[in-house]
C-alpha positions in Angstrom: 20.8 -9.5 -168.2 19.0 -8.4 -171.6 17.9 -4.6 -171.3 17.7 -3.7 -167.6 20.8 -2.1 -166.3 22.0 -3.3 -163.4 23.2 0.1 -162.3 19.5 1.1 -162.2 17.0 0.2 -158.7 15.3 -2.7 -158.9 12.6 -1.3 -156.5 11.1 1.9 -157.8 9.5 3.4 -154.7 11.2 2.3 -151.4 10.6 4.9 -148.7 12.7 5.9 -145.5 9.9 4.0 -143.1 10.7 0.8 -145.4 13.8 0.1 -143.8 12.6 0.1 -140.3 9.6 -2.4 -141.5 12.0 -4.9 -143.7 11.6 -8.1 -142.4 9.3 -7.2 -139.4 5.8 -6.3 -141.4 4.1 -7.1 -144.4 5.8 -4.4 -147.5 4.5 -4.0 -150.6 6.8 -2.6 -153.0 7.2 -1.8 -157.1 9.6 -3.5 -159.0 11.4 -3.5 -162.4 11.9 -7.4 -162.8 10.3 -7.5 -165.8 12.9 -5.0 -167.5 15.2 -7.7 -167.4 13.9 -10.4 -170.0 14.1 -13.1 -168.1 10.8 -13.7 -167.5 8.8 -13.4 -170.8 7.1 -16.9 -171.6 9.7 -17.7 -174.2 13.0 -17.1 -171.7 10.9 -18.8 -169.2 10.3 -21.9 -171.6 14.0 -22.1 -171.9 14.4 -22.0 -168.7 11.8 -25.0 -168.3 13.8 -26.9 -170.7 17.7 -26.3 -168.9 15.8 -26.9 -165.6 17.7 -29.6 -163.9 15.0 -33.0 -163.3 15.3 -32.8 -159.6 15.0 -28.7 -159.5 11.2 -29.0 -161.4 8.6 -29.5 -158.9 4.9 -29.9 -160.4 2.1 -29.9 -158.4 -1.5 -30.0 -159.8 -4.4 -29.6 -157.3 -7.8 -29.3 -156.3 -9.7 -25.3 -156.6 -13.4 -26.4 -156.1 -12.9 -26.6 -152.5 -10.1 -26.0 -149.9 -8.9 -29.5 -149.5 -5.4 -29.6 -150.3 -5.8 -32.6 -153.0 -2.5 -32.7 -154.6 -1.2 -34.9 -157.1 2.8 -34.2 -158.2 3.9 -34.5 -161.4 6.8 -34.6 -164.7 7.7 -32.6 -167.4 7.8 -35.3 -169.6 8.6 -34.8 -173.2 6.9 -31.2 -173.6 8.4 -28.6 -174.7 9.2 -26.1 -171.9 6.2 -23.5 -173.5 4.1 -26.3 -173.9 4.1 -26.4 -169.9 3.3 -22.5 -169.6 0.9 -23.3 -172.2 -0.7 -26.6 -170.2 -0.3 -24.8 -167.3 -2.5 -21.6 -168.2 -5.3 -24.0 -169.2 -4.7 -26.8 -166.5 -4.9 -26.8 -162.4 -1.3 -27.0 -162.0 1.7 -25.1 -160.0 5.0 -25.0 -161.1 8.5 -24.4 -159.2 11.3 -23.7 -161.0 13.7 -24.0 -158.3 17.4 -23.0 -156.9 17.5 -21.3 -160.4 20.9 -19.4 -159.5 22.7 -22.9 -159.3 22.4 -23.6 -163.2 21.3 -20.2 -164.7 23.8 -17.7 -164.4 21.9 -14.8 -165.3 19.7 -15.4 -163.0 22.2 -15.8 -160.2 23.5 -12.3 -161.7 20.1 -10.6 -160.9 19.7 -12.1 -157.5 23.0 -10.9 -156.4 22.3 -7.3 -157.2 19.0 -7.4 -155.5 20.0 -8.2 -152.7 23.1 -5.6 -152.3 20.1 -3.4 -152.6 18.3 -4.1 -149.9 21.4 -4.5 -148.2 22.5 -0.6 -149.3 18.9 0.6 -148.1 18.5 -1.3 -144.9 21.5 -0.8 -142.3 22.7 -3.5 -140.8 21.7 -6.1 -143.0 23.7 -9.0 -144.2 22.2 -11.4 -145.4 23.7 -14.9 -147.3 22.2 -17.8 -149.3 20.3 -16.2 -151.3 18.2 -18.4 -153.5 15.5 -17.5 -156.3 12.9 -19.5 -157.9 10.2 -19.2 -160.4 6.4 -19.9 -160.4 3.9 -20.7 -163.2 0.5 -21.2 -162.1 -2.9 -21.6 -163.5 -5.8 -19.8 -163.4 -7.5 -19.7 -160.0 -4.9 -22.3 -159.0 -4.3 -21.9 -154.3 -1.1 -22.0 -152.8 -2.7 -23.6 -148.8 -2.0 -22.2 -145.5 1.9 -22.7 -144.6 4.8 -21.0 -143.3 8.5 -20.9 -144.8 11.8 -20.8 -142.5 13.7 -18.1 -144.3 13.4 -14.8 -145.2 10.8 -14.7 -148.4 9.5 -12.2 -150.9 7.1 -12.7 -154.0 7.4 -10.9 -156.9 5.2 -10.9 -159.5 5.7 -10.7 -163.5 2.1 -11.4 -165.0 -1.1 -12.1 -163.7 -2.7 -11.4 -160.4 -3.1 -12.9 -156.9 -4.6 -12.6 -153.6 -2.1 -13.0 -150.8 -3.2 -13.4 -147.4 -0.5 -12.5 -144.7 -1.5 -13.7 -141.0 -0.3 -12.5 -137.8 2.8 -14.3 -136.7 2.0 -15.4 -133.4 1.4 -18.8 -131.6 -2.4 -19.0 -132.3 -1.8 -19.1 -136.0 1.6 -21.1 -135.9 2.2 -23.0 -133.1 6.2 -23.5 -132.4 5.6 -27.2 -132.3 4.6 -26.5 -136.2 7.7 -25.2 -137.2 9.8 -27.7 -135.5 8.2 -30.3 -138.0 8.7 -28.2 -140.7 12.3 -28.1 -139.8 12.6 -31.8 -138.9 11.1 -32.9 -142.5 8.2 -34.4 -141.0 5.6 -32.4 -142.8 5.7 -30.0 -145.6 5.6 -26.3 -144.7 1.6 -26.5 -144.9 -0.3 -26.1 -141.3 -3.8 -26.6 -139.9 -5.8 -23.4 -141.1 -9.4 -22.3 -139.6 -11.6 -20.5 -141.8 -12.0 -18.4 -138.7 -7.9 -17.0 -139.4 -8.8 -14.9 -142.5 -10.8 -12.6 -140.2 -6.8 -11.4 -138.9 -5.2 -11.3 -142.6 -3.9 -8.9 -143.8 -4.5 -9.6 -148.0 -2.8 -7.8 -150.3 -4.3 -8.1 -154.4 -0.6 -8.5 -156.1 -0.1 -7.2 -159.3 2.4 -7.1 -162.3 5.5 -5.2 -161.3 4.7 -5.5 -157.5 6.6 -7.5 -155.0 5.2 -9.0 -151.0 8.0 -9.4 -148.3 6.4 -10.6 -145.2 8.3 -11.3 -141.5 9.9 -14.6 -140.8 7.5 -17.5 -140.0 4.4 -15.5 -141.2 1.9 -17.6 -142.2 0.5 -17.2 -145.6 -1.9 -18.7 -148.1 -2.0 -17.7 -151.9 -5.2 -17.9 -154.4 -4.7 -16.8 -158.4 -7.1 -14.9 -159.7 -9.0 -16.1 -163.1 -5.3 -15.7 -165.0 -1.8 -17.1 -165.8 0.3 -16.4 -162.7 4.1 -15.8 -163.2 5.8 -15.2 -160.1 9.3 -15.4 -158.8 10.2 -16.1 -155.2 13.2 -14.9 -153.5 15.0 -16.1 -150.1 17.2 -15.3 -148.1 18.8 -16.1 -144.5 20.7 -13.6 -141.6 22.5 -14.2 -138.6 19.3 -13.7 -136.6 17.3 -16.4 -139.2 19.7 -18.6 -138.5 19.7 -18.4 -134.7 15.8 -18.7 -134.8 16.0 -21.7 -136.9 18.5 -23.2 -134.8 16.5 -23.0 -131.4 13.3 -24.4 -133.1 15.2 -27.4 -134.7 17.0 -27.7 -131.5 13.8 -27.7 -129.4 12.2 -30.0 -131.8 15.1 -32.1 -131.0 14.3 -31.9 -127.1 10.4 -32.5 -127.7 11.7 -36.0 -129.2 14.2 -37.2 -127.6 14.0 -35.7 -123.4 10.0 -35.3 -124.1 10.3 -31.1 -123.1 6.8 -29.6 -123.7 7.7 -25.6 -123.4 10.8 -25.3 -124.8 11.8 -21.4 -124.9 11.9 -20.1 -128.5 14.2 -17.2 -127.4 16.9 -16.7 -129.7 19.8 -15.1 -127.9 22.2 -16.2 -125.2 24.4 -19.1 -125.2 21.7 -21.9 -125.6 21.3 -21.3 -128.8 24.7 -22.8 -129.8 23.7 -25.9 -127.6 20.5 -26.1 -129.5 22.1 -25.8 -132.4 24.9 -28.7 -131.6 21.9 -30.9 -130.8 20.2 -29.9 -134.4 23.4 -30.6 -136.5 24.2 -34.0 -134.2 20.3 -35.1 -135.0 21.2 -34.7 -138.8 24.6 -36.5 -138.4 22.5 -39.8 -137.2 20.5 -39.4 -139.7 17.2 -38.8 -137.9 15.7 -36.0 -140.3 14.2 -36.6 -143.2 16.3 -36.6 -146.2 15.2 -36.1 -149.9 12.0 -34.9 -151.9 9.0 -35.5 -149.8 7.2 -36.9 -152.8 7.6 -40.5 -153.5 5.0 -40.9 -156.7 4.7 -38.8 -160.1 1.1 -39.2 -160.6 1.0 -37.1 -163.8 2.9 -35.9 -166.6 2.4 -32.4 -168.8 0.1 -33.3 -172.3 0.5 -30.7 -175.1 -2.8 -32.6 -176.3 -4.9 -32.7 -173.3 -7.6 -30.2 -172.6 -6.6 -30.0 -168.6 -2.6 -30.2 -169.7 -1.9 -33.3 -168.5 -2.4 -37.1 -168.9 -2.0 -39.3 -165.4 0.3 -41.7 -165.4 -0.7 -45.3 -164.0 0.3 -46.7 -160.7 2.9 -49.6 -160.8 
């Protein structure tokens, strides 16, 4: 850490009622990230550059319309600020992922945010904890989806519109989450324009943070700026049972053909559903490995969108 004292709260304005919302509504929250210094564009370009190949993911996409046309791409030879600098003129996204594993500091600042929450919200216990950092353009859309941990966005510059949707099975349908889980899809999901009537949206700022409950759908649009953003996760006891019963039933949907599996996530089926989740993995039914299979483009220091494609073989 450079000039934030760990000693000092990370969140600057948690309230009493915060605890009893923490991981069961939508919170907003003010944050002192920034403080820290490892997240200005140049500690970020180093970061870029020490990021391990397989821990860079680069997306660039499509913001004319709300088709999710993606193409995936490399660093390439650019200099770590010549990405943030691609990016901020470009249609890209980039995840700087599991940055705890290979950046110490960063692992340093995770740890202590998290024994806060853990100090301010009784009971909590929570365990692999993982942070990550996003750089993306102006305007650029994150698309309807759902993650399968506990997640919070915190942002460092620029602004976005986050819209948080009711988690319930009209907007995420279990069967959607099981092939999350499973591998067979990425965590987007079908979206109707119809959902954003039952957002909640939420205009996120520098030096303002968005927890959300488990499963929540979400979508993401920048507004007209550089967006730096870092994204925390997190599991618990109760995280883990949920997953385990929606891998499990996924497991049952495929292999004994059971329609309405119960999504209940107490009581000794759980284990059961979780014996038939980690047997699935041992015989190698999931999916293993980054979902993408082709690098379509690669960042250009020279190009006016920031990157050059690179041709099929």
């Amino acid at each position: 850490m450079n000039s934030m004292n760990l000693n000092n709260d990370v969140i600057t304005d948690w309230q009493p009622q915060h605890e009893l919302l923490f991981g069961h509504h939508a919170i907003r929250l003010r944050h002192r990230l920034a403080e820290s210094g490892l997240f200005t564009r140049e500690a970020l370009g180093r970061l870029i550059e020490r990021c391990p190949k397989h821990e860079l993911g680069l997306e660039s996409m499509c913001v004319e319309t709300d088709r999710p046309d993606r193409m995936f791409g490399e660093l390439g030879d650019a200099t770590g600020m010549q990405a943030i600098d691609a990016i901020e003129r470009g249609r890209m996204w980039m995840n700087v992922r599991r940055v705890m594993d290979w950046a110490p500091e960063y692992r340093k600042l995770l740890d202590s945010v998290f024994a806060e929450f853990e100090a301010r919200v009784p009971g909590l216990k929570t365990f692999k904890h993982n942070i990550g950092v996003l750089i993306s353009s102006p305007n650029a859309k994150v698309f309807y989806h759902a993650d399968i941990q506990g997640q919070s966005l915190w942002q460092i510059s620029g602004v976005k519109r986050v819209y948080v949707y009711p988690r319930s099975d009209v907007f995420l349908k279990p069967r959607n989450i099981e092939k999350i889980l499973l591998r067979e899809t990425t965590e987007d999901m079908p979206y109707q324009g119809w959902f954003d009537d039952y957002a909640t949206t939420f205009d996120l700022h520098p030096g303002e943070m968005l927890t959300w409950p488990l499963y929540a759908p979400h979508r993401v649009q920048n507004h007209d700026c550089l967006n730096i953003s870092v994204t925390m996760e997190h599991w618990t006891d109760d995280i883990w049972r949920s997953y385990a019963v929606h891998y499990g039933n996924g497991v049952m949907r495929r292999t004994l053909g059971v329609q309405k599996p119960s999504t209940r996530h107490d009581g000794l089926s759980v284990y059961a559903k979780a014996a038939s989740a980690l047997l699935w993995k041992k015989l190698g039914r999931q999916t293993t490995g980054d979902v993408v299979k082709r690098r379509n483009f690669r960042i250009d220091a020279n190009s006016p969108n920031g990157l050059s494609l690179i041709a099929a073989s």
